[in-house]
Structures are given as structure tokens and as C-alpha cells.
N, C-alpha and C positions, 0 to 999 in steps of 0.2 A: 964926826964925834964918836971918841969908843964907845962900845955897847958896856953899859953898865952890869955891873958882876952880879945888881938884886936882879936884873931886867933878864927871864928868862931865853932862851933860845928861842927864835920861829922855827919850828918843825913843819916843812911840808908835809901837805897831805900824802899818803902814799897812793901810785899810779896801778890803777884799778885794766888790766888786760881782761875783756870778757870774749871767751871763742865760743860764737855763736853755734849751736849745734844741728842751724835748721834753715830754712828758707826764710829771706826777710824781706821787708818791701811791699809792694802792694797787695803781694796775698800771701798771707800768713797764718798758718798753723797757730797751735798754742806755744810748741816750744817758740818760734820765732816771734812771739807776741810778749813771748816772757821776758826774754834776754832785750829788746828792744825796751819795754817797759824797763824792766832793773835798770837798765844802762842810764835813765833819763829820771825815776825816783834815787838814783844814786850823783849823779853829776852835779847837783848843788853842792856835796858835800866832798867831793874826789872828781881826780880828772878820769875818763873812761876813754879806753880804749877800745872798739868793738871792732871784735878778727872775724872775718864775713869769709866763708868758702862757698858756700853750699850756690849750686849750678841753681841758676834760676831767680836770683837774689837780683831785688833793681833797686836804686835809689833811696838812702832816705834821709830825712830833712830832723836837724837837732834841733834848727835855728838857733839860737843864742847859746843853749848848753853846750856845756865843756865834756864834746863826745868827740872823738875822734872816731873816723869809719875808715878801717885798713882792709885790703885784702889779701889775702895769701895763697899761692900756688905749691908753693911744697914746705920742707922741715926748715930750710935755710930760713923761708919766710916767717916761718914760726920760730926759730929762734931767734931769729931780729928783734919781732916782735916783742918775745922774753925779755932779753935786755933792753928793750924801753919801758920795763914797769918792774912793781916790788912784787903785784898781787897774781896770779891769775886763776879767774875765777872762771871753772868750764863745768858741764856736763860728763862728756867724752871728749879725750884729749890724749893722741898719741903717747904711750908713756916712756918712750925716749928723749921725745922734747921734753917731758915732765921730768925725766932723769936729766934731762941739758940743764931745768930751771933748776932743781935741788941743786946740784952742783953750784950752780952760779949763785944762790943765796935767797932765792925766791921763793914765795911762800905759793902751796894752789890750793886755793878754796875749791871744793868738788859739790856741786848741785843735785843732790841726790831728791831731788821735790819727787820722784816717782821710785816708787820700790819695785824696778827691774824685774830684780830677779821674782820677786813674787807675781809678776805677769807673763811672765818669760816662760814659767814650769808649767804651769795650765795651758797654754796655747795650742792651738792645734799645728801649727807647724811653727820649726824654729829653723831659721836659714832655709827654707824649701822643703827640710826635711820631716815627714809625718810618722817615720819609723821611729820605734822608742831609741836604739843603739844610735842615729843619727843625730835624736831631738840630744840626747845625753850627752854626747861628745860637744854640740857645739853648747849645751847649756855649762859646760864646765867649763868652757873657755869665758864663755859670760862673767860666769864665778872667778876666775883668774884675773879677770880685769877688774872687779871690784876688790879683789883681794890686795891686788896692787896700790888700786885708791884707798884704801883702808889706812895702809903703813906710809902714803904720799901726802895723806893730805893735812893740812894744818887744822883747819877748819872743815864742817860741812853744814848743810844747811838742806831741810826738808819740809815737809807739808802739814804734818800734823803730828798730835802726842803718840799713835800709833806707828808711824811710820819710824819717830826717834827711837823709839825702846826698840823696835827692830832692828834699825840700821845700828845704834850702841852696841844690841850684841853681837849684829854681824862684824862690828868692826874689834871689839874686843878680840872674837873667836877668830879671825886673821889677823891677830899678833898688830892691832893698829895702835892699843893702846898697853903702856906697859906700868909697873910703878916708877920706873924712874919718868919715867914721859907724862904721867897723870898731872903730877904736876900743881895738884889741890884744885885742880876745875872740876867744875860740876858739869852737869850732862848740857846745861845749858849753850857751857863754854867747848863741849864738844860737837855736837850738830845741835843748831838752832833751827827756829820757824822760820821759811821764808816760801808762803805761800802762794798760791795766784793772788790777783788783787785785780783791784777792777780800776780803770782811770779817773782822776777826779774830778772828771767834766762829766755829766748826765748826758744820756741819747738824745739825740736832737733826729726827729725824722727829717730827710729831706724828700721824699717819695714814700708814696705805698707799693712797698714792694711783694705785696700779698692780695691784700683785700682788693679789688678790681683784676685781678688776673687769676688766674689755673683754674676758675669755675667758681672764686670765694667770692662774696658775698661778705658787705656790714653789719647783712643779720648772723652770720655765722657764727660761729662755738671753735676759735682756733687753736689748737694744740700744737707746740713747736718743736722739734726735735732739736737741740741745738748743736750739730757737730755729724763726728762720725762714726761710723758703726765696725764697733774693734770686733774682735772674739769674744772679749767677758759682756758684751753688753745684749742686751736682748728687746732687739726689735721687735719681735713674733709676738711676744702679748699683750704688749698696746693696739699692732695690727688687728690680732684677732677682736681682742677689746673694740677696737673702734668699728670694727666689719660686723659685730652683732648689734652695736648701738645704731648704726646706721638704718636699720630698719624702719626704727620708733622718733629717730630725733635723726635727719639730712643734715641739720646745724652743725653737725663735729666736725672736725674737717683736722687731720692729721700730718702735717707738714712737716718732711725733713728734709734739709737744707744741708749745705755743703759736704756731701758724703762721699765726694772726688775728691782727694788730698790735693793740694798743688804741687806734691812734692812727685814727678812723675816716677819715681823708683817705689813708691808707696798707693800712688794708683787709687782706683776703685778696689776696695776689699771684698772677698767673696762673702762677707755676711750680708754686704746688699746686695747682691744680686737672688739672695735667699729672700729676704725681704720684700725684693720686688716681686718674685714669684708667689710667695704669700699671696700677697695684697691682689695681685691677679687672679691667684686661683681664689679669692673670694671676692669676688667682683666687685673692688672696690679703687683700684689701682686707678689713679687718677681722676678719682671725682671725692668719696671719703679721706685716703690714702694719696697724697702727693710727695714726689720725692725731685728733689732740686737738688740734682747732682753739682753743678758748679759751684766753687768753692769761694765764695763771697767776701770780697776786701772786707780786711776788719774796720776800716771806715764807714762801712757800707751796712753795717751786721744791723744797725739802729734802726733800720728800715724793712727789716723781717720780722725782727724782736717784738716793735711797736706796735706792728699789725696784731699780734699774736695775743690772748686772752691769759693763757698759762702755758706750761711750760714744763714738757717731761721727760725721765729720761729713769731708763730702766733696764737692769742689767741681772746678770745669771747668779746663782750660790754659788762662790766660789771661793777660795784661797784667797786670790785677788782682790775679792768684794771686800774683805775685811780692811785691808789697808789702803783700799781706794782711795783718792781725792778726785772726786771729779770737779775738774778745774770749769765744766760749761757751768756749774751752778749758779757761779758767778755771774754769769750773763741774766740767768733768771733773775737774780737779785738785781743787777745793773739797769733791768728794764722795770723792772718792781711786777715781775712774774711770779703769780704762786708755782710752788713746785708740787708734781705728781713725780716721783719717786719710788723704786725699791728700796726696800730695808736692806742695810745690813752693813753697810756703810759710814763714812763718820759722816758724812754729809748728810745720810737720812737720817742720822742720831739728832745731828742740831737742826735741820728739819722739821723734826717734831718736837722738842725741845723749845725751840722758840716758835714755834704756830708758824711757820712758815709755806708750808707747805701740807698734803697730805703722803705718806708712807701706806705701800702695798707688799706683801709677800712677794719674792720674788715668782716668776712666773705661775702668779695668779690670776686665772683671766677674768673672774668673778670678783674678786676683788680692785682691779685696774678699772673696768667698765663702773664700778660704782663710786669709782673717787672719782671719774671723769664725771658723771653723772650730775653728782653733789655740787661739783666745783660749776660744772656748766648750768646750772638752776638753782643755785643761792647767789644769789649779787651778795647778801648781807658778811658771808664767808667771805669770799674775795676782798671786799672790804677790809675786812679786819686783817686778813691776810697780808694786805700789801702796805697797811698801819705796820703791822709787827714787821715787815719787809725793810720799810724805811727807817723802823728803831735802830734796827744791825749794822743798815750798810757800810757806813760811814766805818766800821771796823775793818770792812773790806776792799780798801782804797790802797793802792799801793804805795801809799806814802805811811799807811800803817802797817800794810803788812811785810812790809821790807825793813820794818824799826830793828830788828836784833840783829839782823844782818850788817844795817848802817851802822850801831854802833858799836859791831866789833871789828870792820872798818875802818873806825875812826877814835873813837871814845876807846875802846878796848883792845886796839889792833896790837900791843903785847901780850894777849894772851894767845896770839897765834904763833905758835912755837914754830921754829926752825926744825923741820925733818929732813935726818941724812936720806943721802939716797937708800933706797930699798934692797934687800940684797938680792940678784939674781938666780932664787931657789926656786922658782918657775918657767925660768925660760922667757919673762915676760920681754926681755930684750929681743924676742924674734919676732916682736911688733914694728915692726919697719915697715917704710913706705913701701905700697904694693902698686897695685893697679885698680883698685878699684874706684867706680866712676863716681862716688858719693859720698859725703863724709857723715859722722855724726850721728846725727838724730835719726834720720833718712836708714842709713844703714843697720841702727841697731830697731828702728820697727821693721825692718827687714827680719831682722832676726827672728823677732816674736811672733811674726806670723801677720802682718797686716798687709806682706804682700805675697805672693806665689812665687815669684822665680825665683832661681836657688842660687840665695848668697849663703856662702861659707864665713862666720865668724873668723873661721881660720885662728891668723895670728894678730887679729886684733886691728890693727892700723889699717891693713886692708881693706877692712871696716868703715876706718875713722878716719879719711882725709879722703882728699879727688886726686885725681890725677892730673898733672904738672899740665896747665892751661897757657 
């Protein structure tokens, strides 16, 4: 029967390419915890393609969702890939194949949930390098790649109201938005929220992964570190914090957990091994002060969390503090953990905001010791604490906090404009496939400094893919 002329067109959904930036599988980082999540709050509504490079990556299971799991060895692979979808939606991404997809009609939405470059400038080393003339040369190539996503990208999508008024005007300031390209969008329909989120199944312990082992005790007071210990963050004054309270109250007990990245190009960071020496020189290291370097299946995370009383995490003044997200928050709220926090953050802002937590100056050690104190001898606090805990959460489920991403996706997916290719006024075309053994995520905390040996930025790509497997 003909389609009748009132009876609209079926418009398929358009074919969503997400190139994973990081390790996936059974032990996974945040980035690999992101893009796996998106991929599966997105597949009700779009078919997903998820492009899997990164060495180290095993199995994983969609069941029923409409995910496809591809992998790819070099650019051919990745432009295959390209032409099987409309969208593709990356972090870091070769911008040659980004120049194949312009050309060929495709739109890439860029993941900008972290503001790079404002973690990148502070760092104490960048690609290896600790000399200012070394840190600058490869921070400019940094800058070069974002400048290029700026004018590539259709869409972008970040973590909070800070990070958009940033990223707006770093993309204006590299010529990404123009008046004929404006287009009457608002800032919304420029980069949207699309945040960490948390699953929408609750922890379920299946072991005590704490209390019966490393010398903890039921009666204990346990504080959780939950992650890793970058450069902006600040181990040292909860340490000391908990190495004077240990005196008066044996009950605290300071626990941090997966501070070994699984991604071995990323390693152990030398701010723990500064942390471990702390907690040693005050005689504390493995009885107050425990640290649990192995890097914990995110299946498995439910079973340290549970153990755990509250929940802290505390970092340096910096640059980077301002426009932070720190994505572990989440975890504190998943488990219905009060947060012990520094200020200065948008996290410690709604932190305090909503009773969530308590807020400390940053490297305050008098201050830390007596929000631990509080929290560890008022039951009736924690209480109400993890009441106003359980008001919020439900906003931070990734089926919420991926709403403006889904629907400009789907509901909105013409206001992602068609961008020509970019013009070659930087040379960004000498991003070609190199030899480097890593791709992505892996390589640009290479850059920032979360590992020691010296990667070169260089020309980008080098960076950003593996080498032909």
C-alpha cells in the first residue's frame, strides 16, 4: 500500500560512533566507565557503536542493548568505522579521520566533561618534561588540538556551569563560533551538561572488602579515599589529619584504594609514593593510614564503599580547583557516604549547599582533623546527612544526567550544524599516525603529568592511537 502523503516519513534514528578514549572491561578508570555507561544510557534511544583501541581492553557484555563493540588497529579502521555512522561522539580523536568524517558529511560531537587545559598548565610535569620552555612547547600543542576541536566540532558537551562559560569562550576565542555559524543557538545548544552519573541500580555488597582485613575492625571510624592521587589533589593533609588523631581515637582508619591506574602507561603516580612516605614517616602507614594500590573492578567498587563510614577527598588551591568535577563524588553519593571535602570546587559548593557533606580549607590540617572528628562522634549528623544524600541522588543517575545530550541526539539532532573542514592554519594535518604504543586518554594523562616517562605530545596522533596490532 502507498505511504500516504498526511503519513509522515519514518526517520531513522541517527548511528551514534563513540571512540572510547581509555581502557574498558573488567577494570576501568573513570574515562572507561564513562563512555561504557553513555554507550548503554544512550542505546534505548540510538544504535551505538563503541570503537575500543586501548591495549588492555577485555570483553564486554551489552546483552540485549543496541551496542555494537568494534575494534580498530589503525586510520583505515577508523574510517570504516566513520562511514558506518552520522554521529561520532569522542573525547580525543585523530583529526585527520576527523577531517575524513567532515568531508564525508558527519557530524563529531567532542566530550570536553574535563577542562584539559586548565589541568594541563599547573602540572608539574607535561609529557616528561618539568622545564618551563619544554612544559610550554608541548602545552601549546595541547592548545592546538583543542583549537582544532573548537572549529570541528558540532556539538560539545561538559560537566558543569563552570566548565561551559569556559569552554564557550575558549571556543569562541578559536574562531569555533562565528555569526554566520551562530545560528540563533543559545549556549545550551553549544556545549551542554553531560556529567558523570551514577548507575541505576544501588550497591549491592557481595563481601567485606574492608572490615575483617588490613587490621579494620566493626568498631572502626573508616574514611575512604576513593580513586587516585593526581597532582592537584592532596593526600598530605588528611594523612597528617588522621596521624594526630590517631593518638586519642585508634578508631579512624584512612583507606585508599585503587591508586595503581590499570592503564600501565599511567602507572602508579608519584604523588603516592609521597603519600606513602608521609604516612611512614609518621608512624602510621599501615595500621591508621592504609593504602590498596590495586585497581578494583568497578563491579567490585560496592564492596569497599559499604565498608566505609564517609568518604573523602581533598585537593590543593589551584587553577584547576575552580573548574574541577570530581567525578569520585559520585561514588560517595552512590554509597550514601557523607563527603569530607576541600573547598573551592563546584562539588564542595553543592556539598554545602545541600548538607551533604562537610567542606575544609584547603590544606588545612586543623581544620580536616575536626570535620573527621564531628563526623566520627555524631551518629545524629550522618543521619541527616545521608537523608539529604538520598534527596539528590536520583538527579545523579545517568539516565538524568545524560537528558541534554539524548536529546540533542535525537529530539534536537538539527541543531547540530554541519562543519566544513577546518582550514590547515596550524599545521594540525601533521597529526598522523605515528608510533605510539597508546591511544587517547592513556596518552594525554601522559601529558599532564600522572606519569614520568617522557611522551612527547608532539604532533598529536602520536598521542592518540596504538600502534597497528
Amino acid at each position: 500500500m502507498a505511504e500516504s502523503a498526511s503519513t509522515p516519513a519514518v526517520v531513522p534514528p541517527v548511528r551514534l560512533l563513540m571512540v572510547v578514549p581509555d581502557v574498558v572491561g573488567e577494570k576501568m578508570a573513570g574515562p572507561g566507565m564513562r563512555y561504557v555507561a553513555l554507550a548503554k544510557a544512550l542505546a534505548p534511544f540510538l544504535p551505538v557503536t563503541l570503537a575500543v583501541a586501548e591495549s588492555g581492553s577485555t570483553a564486554l557484555d551489552f546483552g540485549t542493548l543496541n551496542v555494537t563493540v568494534r575494534t580498530w588497529h589503525d586510520h583505515k579502521d577508523l574510517q570504516k568505522l566513520v562511514d558506518e555512522c552520522d554521529i561520532v561522539f569522542c573525547q580525543f580523536f585523530d583529526t585527520n579521520v576527523v577531517r575524513y568524517a567532515l568531508r564525508a558529511g558527519k557530524r563529531v560531537v567532542y566530550d570536553l566533561y574535563n577542562a584539559l587545559p586548565i589541568e594541563t598548565i599547573g602540572a608539574e610535569r607535561i609529557s616528561g618534561h618539568t622545564d618551563a620552555e619544554g612544559k610550554d612547547r608541548e602545552y601549546a600543542e595541547l592548545l592546538r588540538y583543542f583549537r582544532f576541536a573548537s572549529k570541528a566540532g558540532s556539538y560539545f558537551v561538559t560537566s558543569n556551569e563552570r566548565q561551559r562559560d569556559w569552554w564557550l569562550g575558549y571556543i569562541m576565542a578559536s574562531d569555533g563560533i562565528r555569526p554566520s555559524t551562530l545560528g540563533g543557538r543559545g549556549p545550551d545548544d553549544i556545549v551542554g551538561l553531560a556529567p558523570f552519573g551514577m548507575t541505576e541500580s544501588d550497591p549491592v555488597q557481595q563481601r567485606s572488602a574492608l572490615r575483617g582485613h588490613h587490621g579494620i575492625t566493626d568498631d572502626d571510624f573508616v574514611l575512604i579515599w576513593a580513586g587516585g592521587i593526581w597532582d592537584w589533589f592532596d593526600a598530605l593533609t588528611p594523612i597528617r589529619a588522621v596521624a594526630e588523631l590517631a593518638g586519642t581515637d585508634s578508631r579512624i582508619k584512612l583507606v585508599f584504594y585503587g591508586t595503581v591506574h590499570p592503564n600501565a602507561t599511567i602507572g602508579k603516580p608519584p604523588a603516592v609514593d609521597r603519600a606513602e612516605e608521609l604516612a611512614r614517616s609518621l608512624g602510621v602507614l599501615g595500621t591508621s593510614v592504609i593504602f590498596l594500590h590495586d585497581w578494583v573492578p568497578a563491579e567490585e567498587r560496592a564492596d569497599y564503599l559499604l565498608d566505609a563510614d564517609a568518604a573523602l577527598s581533598a585537593h590543593k588551591q589551584s587553577l584547576e580547583t575552580h573548574y574541577a568535577f570530581r567525578t569520585r563524588v559520585l561514588d560517595h553519593f552512590w554509597a550514601k557516604l557523607p563527603s569530607i571535602v576541600s573547598s573551592g570546587d563546584w562539588f564542595a559548593d553543592y556539598i554545602e549547599k545541600e548538607q551533604l557533606g562537610l567542606a575544609t580549607p584547603p590544606g588545612d590540617v586543623e581544620a580536616m582533623k575536626a570535620a573527621i572528628s564531628r563526623l566520627s562522634t555524631d551518629v545524629d549528623l550522618r543521619e541527616r546527612v545521608v537523608g539529604n544524600i538520598e534527596r539528590v541522588r536520583e538527579d545523579w543517575r545517568w539516565s538524568a544526567t545524560t537528558r541534554e545530550l539524548r536529546e540533542h541526539l535525537t529530539v534536537k539532532v538539527d541543531t547540530l550544524a554541519f562543519r566544513p573542514e577546518p582550514a590547515d592554519t596550524e599545521q594540525d594535518s601533521q597529526a598522523q599516525l605515528g608510533t605510539g604504543a597508546l591511544s587517547g586518554w592513556a596518552l594525554a594523562r601522559g601529558l599532564i603529568g600522572r606519569v614520568g616517562h617522557r611522551l612527547r605530545l608532539g604532533r598529536l596522533a602520536r598521542l592518540l592511537r596504538p600502534t597497528k596490532r
